[in-house]
BAKE-142373 format. One record per residue (C-alpha): z, x, y; residue number from 1; residue in one letter. Coordinates in pm, whole numbers, plus 50000, padded with zeros to 5 digits. Layout:
# BAKE-142373
NODE     up   east  north  pos  code
NODE      Z      X      Y  NUM     A
...
END
This chain:
# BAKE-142373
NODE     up   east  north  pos  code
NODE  18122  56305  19477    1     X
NODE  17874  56047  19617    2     X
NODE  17834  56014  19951    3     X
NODE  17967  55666  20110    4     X
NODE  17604  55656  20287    5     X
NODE  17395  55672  19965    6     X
NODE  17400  55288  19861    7     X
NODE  17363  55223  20232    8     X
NODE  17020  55385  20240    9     X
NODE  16902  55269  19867   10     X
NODE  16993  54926  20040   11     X
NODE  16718  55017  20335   12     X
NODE  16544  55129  20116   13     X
NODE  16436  54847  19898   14     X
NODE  16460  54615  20202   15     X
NODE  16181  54806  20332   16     X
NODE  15992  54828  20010   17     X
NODE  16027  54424  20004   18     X
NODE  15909  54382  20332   19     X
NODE  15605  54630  20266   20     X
NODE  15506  54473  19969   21     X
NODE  15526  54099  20133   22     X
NODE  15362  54249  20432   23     X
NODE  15073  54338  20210   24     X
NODE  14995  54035  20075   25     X
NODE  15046  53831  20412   26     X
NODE  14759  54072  20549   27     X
NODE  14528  53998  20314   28     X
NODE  14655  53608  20286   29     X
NODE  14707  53653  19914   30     X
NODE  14963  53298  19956   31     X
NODE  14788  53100  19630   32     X
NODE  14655  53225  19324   33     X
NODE  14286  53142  19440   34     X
NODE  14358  53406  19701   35     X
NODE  14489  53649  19469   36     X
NODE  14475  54031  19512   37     X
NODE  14558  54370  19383   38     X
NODE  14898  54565  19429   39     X
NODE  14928  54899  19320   40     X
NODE  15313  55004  19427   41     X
NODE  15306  55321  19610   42     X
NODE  15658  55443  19519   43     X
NODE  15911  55372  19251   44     X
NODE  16130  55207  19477   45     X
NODE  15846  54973  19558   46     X
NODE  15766  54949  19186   47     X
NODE  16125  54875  19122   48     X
NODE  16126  54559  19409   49     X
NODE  15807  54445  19278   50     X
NODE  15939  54420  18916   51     X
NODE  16220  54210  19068   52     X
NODE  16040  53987  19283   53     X
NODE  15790  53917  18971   54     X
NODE  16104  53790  18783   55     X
NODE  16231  53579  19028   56     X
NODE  15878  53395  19085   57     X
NODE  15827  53570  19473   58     X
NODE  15503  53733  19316   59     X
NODE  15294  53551  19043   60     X
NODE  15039  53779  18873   61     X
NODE  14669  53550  18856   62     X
NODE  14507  53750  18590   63     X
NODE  14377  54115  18577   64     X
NODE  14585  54252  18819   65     X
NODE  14564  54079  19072   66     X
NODE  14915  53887  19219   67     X
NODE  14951  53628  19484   68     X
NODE  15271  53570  19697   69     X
NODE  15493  53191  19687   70     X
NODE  15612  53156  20006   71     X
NODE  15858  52841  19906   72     X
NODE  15991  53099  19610   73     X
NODE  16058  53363  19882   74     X
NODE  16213  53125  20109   75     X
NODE  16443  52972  19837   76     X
NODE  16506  53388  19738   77     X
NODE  16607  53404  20134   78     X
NODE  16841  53116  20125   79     X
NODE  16993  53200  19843   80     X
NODE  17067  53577  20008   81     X
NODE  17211  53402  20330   82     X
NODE  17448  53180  20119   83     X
NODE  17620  53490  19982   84     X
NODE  17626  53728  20235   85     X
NODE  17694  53518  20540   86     X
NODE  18037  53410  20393   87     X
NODE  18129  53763  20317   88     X
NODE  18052  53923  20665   89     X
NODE  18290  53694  20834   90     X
NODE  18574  53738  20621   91     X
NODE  18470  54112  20654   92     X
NODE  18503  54040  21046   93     X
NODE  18801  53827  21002   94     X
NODE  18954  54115  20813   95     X
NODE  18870  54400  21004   96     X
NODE  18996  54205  21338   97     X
NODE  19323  54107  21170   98     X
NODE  19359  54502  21092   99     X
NODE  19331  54589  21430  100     X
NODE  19542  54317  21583  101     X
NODE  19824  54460  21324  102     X
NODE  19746  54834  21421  103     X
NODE  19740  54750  21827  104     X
END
C-alpha cells in the first residue's frame, strides 16, 4: 500500500527541482539566448522538470548545450497553474468547512 504522503513529497519534490533549476539560470542571468548557458541536471527529478519545462517553452536550448530561461513563458506557465488550483482550494475549503459545520 502507498503511503498517502508519497505524492505529497514527489510534489515538493519537483517544486524544488523547478525552483533550483530557474534559480540557476537567474544567477548566471541566462534570460535571452545571447546569454545562454550550460545545465547539467543534478538528479533525475531535476532531469525529469527540465524535460518538462523544455516542452512547454520555460527553457529554450541556444545550441550546444547551452539553454536560456523565458521569463514571459514561465510567467504564462505560472498563470496558468494559479487558474487551476486557486478554484480548487476554495471549494476544498468550502467543503471541508461545510463538513465540519454538519459534524458540530
Amino acid at each position: 500500500m502507498i503511503s498517502s504522503s508519497v505524492p505529497v513529497t514527489i510534489g515538493a519534490l519537483a517544486v524544488r527541482a523547478r525552483r533550483n533549476i530557474r534559480a540557476h539560470f537567474f544567477a548566471q542571468h541566462a534570460v535571452t539566448a545571447d546569454e545562454a548557458v550550460p545545465f547539467v541536471p543534478q538528479r533525475r527529478i531535476e532531469q525529469t522538470q527540465f524535460e518538462r519545462m523544455l516542452r512547454a517553452g520555460i527553457v529554450h536550448e541556444a545550441g550546444a548545450g547551452r539553454y536560456w530561461f523565458d521569463i514571459p513563458a514561465w510567467q504564462k506557465d505560472q498563470n496558468r497553474r494559479r487558474a487551476i488550483l486557486v478554484p480548487l482550494v476554495i471549494a476544498l475549503c468550502v467543503l471541508a468547512a461545510g463538513l465540519i459545520t454538519l459534524l458540530y
